[in-house]
TITI-79430 format. One record per residue (C-alpha): x, y, z. Coordinates in pm, whole numbers, plus 50000, padded with zeros to 5 digits. Layout:
% TITI-79430
X; Y; Z
...
This chain:
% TITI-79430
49561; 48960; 51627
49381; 49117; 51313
49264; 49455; 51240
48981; 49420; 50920
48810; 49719; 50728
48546; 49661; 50524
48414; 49945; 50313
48169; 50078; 50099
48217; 50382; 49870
48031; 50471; 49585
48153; 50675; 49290
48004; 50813; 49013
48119; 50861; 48609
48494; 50767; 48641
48786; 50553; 48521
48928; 50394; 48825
49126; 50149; 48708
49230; 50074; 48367
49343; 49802; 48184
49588; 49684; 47898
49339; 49821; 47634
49243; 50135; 47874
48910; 50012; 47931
48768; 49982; 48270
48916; 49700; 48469
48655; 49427; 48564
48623; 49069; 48742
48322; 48825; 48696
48116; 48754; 49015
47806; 48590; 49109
47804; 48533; 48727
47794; 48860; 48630
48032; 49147; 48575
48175; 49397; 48822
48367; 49659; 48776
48745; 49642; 48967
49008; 49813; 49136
49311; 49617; 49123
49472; 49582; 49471
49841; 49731; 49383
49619; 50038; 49210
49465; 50106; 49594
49788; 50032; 49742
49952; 50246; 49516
49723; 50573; 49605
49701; 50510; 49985
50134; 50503; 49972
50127; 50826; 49812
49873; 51007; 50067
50059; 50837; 50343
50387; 50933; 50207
50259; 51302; 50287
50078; 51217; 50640
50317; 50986; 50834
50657; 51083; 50981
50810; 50706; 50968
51109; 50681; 50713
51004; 50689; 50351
51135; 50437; 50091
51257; 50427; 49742
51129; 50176; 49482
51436; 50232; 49208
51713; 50071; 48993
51895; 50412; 49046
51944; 50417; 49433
52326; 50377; 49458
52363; 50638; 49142
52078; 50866; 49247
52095; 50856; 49619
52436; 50743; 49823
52666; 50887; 49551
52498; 51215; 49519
52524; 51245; 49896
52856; 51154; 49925
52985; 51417; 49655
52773; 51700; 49859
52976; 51565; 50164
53300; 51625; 49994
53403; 51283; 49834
53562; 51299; 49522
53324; 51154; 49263
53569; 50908; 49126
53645; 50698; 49462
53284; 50780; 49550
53178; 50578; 49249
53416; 50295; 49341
53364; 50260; 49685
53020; 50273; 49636
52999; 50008; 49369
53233; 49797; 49572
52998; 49848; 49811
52644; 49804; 49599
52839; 49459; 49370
52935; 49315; 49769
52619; 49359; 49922
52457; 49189; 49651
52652; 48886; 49573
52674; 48827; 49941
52279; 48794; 49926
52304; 48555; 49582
52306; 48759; 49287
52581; 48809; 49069
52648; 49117; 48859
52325; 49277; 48978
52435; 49568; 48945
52591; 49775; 48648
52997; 49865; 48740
53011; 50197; 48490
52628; 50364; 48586
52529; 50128; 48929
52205; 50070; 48776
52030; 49785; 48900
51891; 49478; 48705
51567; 49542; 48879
51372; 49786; 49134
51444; 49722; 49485
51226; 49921; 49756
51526; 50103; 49996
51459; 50301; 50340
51607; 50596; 50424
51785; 50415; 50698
51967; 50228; 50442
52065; 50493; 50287
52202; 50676; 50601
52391; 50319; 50684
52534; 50320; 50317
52655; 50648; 50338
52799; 50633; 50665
53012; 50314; 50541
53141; 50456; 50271
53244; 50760; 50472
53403; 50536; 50732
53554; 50331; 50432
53735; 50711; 50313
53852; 50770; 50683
54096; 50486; 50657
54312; 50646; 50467
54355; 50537; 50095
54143; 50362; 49861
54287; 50005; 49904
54238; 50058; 50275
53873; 50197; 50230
53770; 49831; 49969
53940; 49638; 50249
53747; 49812; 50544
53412; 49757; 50293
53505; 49390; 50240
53512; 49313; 50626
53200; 49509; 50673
53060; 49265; 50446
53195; 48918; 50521
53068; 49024; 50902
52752; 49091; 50764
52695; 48851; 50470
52358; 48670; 50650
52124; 48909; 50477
52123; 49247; 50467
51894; 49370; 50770
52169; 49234; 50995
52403; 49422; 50854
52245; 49713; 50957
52097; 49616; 51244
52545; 49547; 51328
52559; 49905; 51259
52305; 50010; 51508
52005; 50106; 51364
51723; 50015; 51511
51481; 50055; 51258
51602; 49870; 50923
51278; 49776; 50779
51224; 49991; 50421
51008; 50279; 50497
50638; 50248; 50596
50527; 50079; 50268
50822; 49797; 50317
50658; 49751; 50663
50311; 49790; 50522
50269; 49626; 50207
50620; 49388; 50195
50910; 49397; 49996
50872; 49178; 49708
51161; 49053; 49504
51176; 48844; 49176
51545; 48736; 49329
51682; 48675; 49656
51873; 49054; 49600
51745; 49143; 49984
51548; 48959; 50201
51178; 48987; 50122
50951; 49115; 50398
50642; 48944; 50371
50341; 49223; 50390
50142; 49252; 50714
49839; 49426; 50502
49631; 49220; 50283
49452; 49398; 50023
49124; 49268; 49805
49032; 49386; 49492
48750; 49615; 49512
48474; 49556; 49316
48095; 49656; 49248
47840; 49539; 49463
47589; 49480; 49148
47645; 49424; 48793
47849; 49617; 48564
47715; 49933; 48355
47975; 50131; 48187
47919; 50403; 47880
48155; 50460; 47589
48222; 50874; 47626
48332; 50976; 47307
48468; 51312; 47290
48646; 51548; 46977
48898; 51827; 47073
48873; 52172; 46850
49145; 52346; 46687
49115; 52706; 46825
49314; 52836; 46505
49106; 52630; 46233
48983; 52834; 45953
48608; 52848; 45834
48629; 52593; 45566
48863; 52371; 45763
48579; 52120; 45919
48610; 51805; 46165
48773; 51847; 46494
49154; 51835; 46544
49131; 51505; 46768
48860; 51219; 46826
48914; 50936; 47126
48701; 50731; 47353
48697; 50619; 47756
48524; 50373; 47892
48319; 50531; 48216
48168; 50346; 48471
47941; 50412; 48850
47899; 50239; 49118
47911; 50106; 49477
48257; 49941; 49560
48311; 49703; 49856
48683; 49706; 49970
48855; 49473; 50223
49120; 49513; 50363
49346; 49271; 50679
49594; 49387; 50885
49808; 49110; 51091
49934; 49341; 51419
50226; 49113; 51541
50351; 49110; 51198
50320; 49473; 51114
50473; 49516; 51441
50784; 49307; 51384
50838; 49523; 51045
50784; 49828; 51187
51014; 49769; 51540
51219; 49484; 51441
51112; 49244; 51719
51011; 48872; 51703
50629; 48878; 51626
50554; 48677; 51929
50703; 48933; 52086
50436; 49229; 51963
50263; 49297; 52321
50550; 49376; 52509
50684; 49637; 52261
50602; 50059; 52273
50325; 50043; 51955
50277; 50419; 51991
50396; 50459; 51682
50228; 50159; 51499
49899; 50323; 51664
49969; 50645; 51460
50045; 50440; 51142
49716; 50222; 51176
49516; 50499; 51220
49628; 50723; 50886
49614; 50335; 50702
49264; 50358; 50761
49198; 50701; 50693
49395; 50646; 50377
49175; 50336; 50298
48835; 50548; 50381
48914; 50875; 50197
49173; 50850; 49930
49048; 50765; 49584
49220; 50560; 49327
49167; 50706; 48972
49271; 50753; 48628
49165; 51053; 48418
49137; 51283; 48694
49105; 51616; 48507
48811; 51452; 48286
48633; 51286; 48574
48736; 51477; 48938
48704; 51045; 49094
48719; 51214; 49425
48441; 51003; 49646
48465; 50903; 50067
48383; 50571; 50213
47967; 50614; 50296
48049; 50304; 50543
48333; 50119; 50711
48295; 49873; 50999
48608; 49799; 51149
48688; 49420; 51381
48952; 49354; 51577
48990; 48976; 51701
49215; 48689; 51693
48946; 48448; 51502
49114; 48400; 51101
48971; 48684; 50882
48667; 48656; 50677
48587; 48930; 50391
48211; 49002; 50386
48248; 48982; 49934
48008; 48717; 49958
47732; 48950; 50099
47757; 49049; 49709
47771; 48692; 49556
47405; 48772; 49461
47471; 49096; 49300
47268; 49441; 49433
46953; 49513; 49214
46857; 49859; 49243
46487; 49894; 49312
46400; 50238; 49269
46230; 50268; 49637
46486; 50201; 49864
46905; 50374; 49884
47120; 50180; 49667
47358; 50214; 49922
47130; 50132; 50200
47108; 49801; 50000
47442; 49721; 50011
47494; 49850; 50352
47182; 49566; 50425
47358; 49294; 50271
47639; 49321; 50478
47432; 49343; 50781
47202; 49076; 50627
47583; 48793; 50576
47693; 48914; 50922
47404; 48749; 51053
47413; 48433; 50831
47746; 48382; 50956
47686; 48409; 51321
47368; 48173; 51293
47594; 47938; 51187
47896; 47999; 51298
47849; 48170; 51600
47995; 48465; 51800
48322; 48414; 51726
48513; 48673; 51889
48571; 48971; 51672
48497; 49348; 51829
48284; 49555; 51601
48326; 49902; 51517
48086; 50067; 51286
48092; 50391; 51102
47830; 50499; 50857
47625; 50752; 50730
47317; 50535; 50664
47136; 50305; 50900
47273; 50042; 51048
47008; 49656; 51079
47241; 49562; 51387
47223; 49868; 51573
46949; 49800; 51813
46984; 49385; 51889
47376; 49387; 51856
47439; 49728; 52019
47647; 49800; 51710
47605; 50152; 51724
47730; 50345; 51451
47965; 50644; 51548
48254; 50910; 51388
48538; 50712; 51229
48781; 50900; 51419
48613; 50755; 51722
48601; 50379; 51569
48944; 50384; 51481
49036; 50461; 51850
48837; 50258; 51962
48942; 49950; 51730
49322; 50040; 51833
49197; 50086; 52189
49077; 49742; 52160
49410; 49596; 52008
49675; 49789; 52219
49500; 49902; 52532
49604; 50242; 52692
């Protein structure tokens, strides 16, 4: 099962998305030039809002986690800091070489080789070990308890919690959402149930070198020239953005359960989650130089399918880049094009199984022959979860 969104949201003078040389990011298409918004940029933004508008456990993307987070907690719950720092990098140098990597982790500052995304459940587990660990007594008593811990544990590290009892292991929302990449086999990687496209322009590229000068509000008369000259690339435009969502693997991430498995659990919860993803993929905006540029823009359009057929994006409605006429909307143009593929596709493909949910503030071609009726997106999400989950 698959939950797509397909947008369209057009902004105008900005900086979205810059690149190595701080110029506007950009991808060729259709044999021209689009401007981009890299995928981890989007991701990156819709974490954030989401960070602020879901109540699942929140995660940590940090070298610093056993410095920063377990031993700081410990100390506040009355560990001395010196066996705190031991246990914990007992703890921290076990964990890891039981999952493959040696001297991962730093024995004097338990600084990591490398970022690792953490849940707050893991922290609560790692905490409550070490505790346990200080409760037997002395500090060759506490390594020994930590050292059976991990030998009964060793498989990977989600079992090791999951032998402590909690239920929910997976790494906060965005572990669950967007995966848990390594560049090592530190933790087990969780492979991401949301599957983000670049966003690009659905017609050619037009961008404008802004130069601007700053002035030195305590220059005297014959002191000319301003006190700073720079440059940014700005560009405007109508971006498409895809987006997939596989349920039964989002599901397992979120719950813990074999994805096979994804009907028979209690998704109330993934509902909630699904529903500010999309939100966070129809409102928030991605954006560099926000004091310079105020990049704030909503999706004008969003159609949203639910189905078990493989995903298809609708880019190539945009193969054949947008031309602007000067009569009609440039986005009712864009808007048409997708209409315009969604047809092509059916003609040859066939109905092939997906449900439809459109929302849009400009007309929609299928509205009166598909009965794709355009409506509030609060009411297509529901009705797209509605379709996946039931009652």
């Amino acid at each position: 099962m698959f939950l797509q969104v397909h947008t369209l949201t057009s902004y105008h003078a900005t900086l979205l998305n810059r690149d190595e040389a701080g110029l506007a990011k950009r991808i060729p298409f259709g044999g021209v030039q689009r401007l981009r918004i890299s995928s981890q940029c989007l991701k990156r933004h819709w974490r954030e809002w989401l960070t602020e508008n879901t109540t699942l456990p929140k995660g940590l993307r940090t070298r610093h986690f056993f410095s920063r987070e377990i031993v700081p907690r410990l100390i506040e719950q009355g560990m001395d800091p010196d066996l705190a720092n031991k246990l914990v990098f007992h703890l921290a140098k076990g964990m890891l070489s039981a999952a493959g990597e040696k001297d991962a982790v730093d024995k004097d500052t338990l600084e990591m080789k490398q970022p690792v995304l953490f849940g707050k459940p893991e922290a609560d587990f790692m905490v409550q070990l070490v505790k346990q660990g200080e409760g037997m007594g002395d500090e060759k008593a506490a390594l020994k308890f930590l050292d059976d811990k991990l030998k009964a544990g060793k498989k990977n590290f989600k079992a090791l919690l999951r032998q402590a009892g909690f239920s929910d292991p997976m790494a906060g929302f965005e572990g669950a959402l967007f995966g848990r990449f390594v560049t090592s086999d530190i933790l087990a990687r969780v492979d991401a149930p949301v599957h983000v496209a670049h966003a690009f322009t659905t017609h050619a590229l037009d961008t404008e070198v802004d130069f601007f000068t700053v002035v030195d509000d305590l220059a005297e008369d014959e002191e000319t020239g301003a006190a700073h000259a720079n440059d940014m690339e700005l560009g405007a435009g109508i971006f498409y953005g895809y987006v997939v969502v596989d349920i039964p693997l989002l599901i397992s991430n979120l719950l813990g359960c074999d994805p096979g498995k994804w009907r028979e659990q209690d998704a109330n919860g993934v509902r909630s989650v699904l529903s500010s993803l999309v939100q966070a993929i129809a409102r928030v905006t991605p954006g560099a130089k926000l004091g310079a540029t105020a990049p704030y823009a909503r999706a004008e359009f969003a159609m949203l399918e639910t189905g078990e057929t493989q995903p298809r994006s609708m880019a190539n409605a945009f193969l054949q880049p947008v031309v602007f006429d000067g009569k009609s909307h440039p986005m009712h143009q864009s808007v048409n094009a997708i209409a315009n593929y969604l047809d092509g596709l059916e003609s040859m493909y066939g109905i092939t199984g997906e449900r439809r949910y459109v929302s849009s503030m400009h007309a929609w071609l299928r509205e009166k022959e598909k009965g794709e009726k355009p409506e509030a997106l609060e009411t297509v999400i529901e009705k797209s979860l509605h379709s996946i989950f039931g009652e």
